[in-house]
DOTIMI-948529 format. One line per field, with one value per residue (C-alpha): residue number from 1; residue in one letter; x, y, z. Coordinates in Angstrom, 3 decimals, always signed. Each point is the difference from the previous one (the first is absolute). Layout:
<pts>
n: NUM:...
res: a:...
px: X:...
py: Y:...
pz: Z:...
</pts>
This chain:
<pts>
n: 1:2:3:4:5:6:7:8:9:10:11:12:13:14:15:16:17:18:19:20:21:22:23:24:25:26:27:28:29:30:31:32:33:34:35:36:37:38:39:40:41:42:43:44:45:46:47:48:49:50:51:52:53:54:55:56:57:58:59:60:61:62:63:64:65:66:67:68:69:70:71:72:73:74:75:76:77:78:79:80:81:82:83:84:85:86:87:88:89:90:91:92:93:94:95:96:97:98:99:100:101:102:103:104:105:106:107:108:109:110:111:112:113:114:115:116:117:118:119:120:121:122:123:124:125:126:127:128:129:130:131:132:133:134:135:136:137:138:139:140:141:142:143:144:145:146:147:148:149:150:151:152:153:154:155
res: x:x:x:x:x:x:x:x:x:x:x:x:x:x:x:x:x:x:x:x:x:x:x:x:x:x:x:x:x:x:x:x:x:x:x:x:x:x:x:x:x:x:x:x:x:x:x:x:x:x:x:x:x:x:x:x:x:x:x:x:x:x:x:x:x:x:x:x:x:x:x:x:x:x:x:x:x:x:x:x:x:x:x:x:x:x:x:x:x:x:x:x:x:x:x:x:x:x:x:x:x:x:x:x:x:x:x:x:x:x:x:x:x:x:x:x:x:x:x:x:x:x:x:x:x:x:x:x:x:x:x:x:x:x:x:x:x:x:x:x:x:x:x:x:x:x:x:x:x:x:x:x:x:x:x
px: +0.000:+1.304:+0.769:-1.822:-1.237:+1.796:-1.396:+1.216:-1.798:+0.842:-2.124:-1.890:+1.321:-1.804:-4.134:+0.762:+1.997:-2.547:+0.536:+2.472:+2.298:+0.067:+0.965:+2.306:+1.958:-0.039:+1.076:+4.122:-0.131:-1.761:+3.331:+2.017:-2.358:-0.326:+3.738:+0.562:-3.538:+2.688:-2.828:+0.183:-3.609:-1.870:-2.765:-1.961:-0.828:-3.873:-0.341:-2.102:-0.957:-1.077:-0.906:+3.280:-1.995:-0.554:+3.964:+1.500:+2.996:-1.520:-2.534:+2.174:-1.287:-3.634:-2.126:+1.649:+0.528:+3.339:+0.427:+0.556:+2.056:-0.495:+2.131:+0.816:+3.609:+3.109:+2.029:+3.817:+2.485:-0.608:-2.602:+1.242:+4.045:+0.428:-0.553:+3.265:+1.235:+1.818:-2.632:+2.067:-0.860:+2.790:+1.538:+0.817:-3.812:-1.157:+2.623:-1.857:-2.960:+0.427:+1.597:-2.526:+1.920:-1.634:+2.047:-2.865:-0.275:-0.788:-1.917:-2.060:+2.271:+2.257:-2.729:-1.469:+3.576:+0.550:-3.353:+0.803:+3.545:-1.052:-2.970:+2.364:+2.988:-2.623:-2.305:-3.515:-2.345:-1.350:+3.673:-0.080:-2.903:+0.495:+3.705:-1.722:-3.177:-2.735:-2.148:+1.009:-2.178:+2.008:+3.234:-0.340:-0.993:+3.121:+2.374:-1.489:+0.562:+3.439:+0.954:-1.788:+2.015:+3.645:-1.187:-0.531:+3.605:+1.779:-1.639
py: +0.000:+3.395:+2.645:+2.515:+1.760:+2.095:+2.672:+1.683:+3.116:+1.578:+3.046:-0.517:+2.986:-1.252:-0.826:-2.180:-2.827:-3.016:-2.059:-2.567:+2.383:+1.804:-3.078:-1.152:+3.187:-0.110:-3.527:+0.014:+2.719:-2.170:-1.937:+2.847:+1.856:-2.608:+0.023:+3.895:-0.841:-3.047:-2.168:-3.204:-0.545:-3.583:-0.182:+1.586:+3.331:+1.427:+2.794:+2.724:+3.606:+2.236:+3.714:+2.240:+1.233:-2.910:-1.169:+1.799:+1.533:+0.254:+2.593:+2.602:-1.837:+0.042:+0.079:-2.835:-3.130:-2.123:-3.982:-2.003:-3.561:-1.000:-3.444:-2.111:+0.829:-1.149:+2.154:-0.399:+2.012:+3.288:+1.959:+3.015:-0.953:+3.090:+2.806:-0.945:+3.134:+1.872:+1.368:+3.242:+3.314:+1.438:+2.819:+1.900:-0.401:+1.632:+2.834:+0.529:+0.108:+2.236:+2.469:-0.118:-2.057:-3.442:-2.675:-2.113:-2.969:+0.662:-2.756:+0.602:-0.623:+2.723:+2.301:-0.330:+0.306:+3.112:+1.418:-1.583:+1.663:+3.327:+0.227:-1.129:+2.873:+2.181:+1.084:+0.266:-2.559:+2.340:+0.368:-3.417:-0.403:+2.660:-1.989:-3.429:+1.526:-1.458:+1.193:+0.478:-2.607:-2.231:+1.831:-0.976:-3.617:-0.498:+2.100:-2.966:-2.706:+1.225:-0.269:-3.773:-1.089:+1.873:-1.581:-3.545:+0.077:+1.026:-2.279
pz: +0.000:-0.716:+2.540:-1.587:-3.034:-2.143:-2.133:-2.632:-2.180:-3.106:-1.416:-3.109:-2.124:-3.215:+0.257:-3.511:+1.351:+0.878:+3.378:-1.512:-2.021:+3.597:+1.667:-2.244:-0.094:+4.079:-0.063:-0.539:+2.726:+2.696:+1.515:-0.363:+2.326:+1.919:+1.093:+0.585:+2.808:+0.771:-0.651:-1.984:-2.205:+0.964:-1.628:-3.214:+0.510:-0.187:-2.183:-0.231:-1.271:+2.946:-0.031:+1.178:+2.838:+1.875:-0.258:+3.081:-1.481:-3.946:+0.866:-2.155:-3.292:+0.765:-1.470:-1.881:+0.090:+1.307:-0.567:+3.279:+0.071:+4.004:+0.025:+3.399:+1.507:+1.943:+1.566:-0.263:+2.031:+1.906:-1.954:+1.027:-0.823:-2.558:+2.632:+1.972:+0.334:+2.893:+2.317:+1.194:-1.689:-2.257:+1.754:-3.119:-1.345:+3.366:-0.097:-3.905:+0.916:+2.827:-2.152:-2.559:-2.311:-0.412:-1.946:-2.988:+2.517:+3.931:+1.900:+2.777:+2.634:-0.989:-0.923:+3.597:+1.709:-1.990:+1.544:+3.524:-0.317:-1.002:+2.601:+2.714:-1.612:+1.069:-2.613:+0.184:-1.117:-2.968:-1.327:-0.215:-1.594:-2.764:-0.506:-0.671:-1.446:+2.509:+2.498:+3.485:+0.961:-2.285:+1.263:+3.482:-0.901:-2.147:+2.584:+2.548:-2.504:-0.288:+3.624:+0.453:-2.838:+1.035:+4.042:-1.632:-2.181:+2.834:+2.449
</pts>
């Protein structure tokens, strides 16, 4: 028996195509997607054609349509292997984005160490939200998210 099931959705881009030419251009594609969800396919797949809007994540291509292959699943290795990667902000990114100066690729750790950093340097929580365009609401959440994830490194 499978550990789960796996689905996979492409959009329908041309209303032309019947249900089998749609299929059998998804087909080649389905082990290859498979392995990137580290999933190995055991079973046929069920396929279907289901309104964008009621495929969380497709709701962009309503009001079309997208094709649907849900096939039975077994997991190999760590799903989540890919997104090793080092859990400390970049010091440099932080110092960037304090000044105003953000590098093309920030993740949220850094973002929300630069906020916690600059609150704590002593600006006020408006500065900090015109820096990192949000409201102070958001500010002030992400200036606390900051510190509970600088606390839980160093700990």
């Amino acid at each position: 028996m499978a550990d789960y099931i796996l689905q996979l959705v492409w959009p329908i881009t041309d209303a032309t195509y019947s249900r089998e030419e749609l299929i059998t251009e998804a087909l080649p594609q389905l082990d290859k997607l498979a392995d990137q969800a580290h999933a190995i396919i055991t079973g046929p797949p069920v396929w279907r054609i289901w309104p964008a809007a009621s495929v969380p994540g497709w709701t962009a291509y309503a009001p079309g349509n997208v094709l649907v292959a849900r096939a039975p699943a077994d997991r190999y290795g760590a799903v989540h292997d890919f997104r090793l990667a080092d859990p400390r902000p970049d010091q440099a990114v932080i110092r960037r984005l304090i000044e105003g100066h953000p590098p093309a690729k920030v993740r949220p750790i850094e973002r929300t160490a630069a906020m916690a950093h600059m609150y704590d340097s002593g600006a006020e929580i408006g500065a900090v939200a015109s820096r990192f365009g949000l409201t102070e609401k958001d500010a002030k959440q992400g200036v606390l998210r900051g510190r509970r994830r600088t606390a839980a490194i160093s700990a």
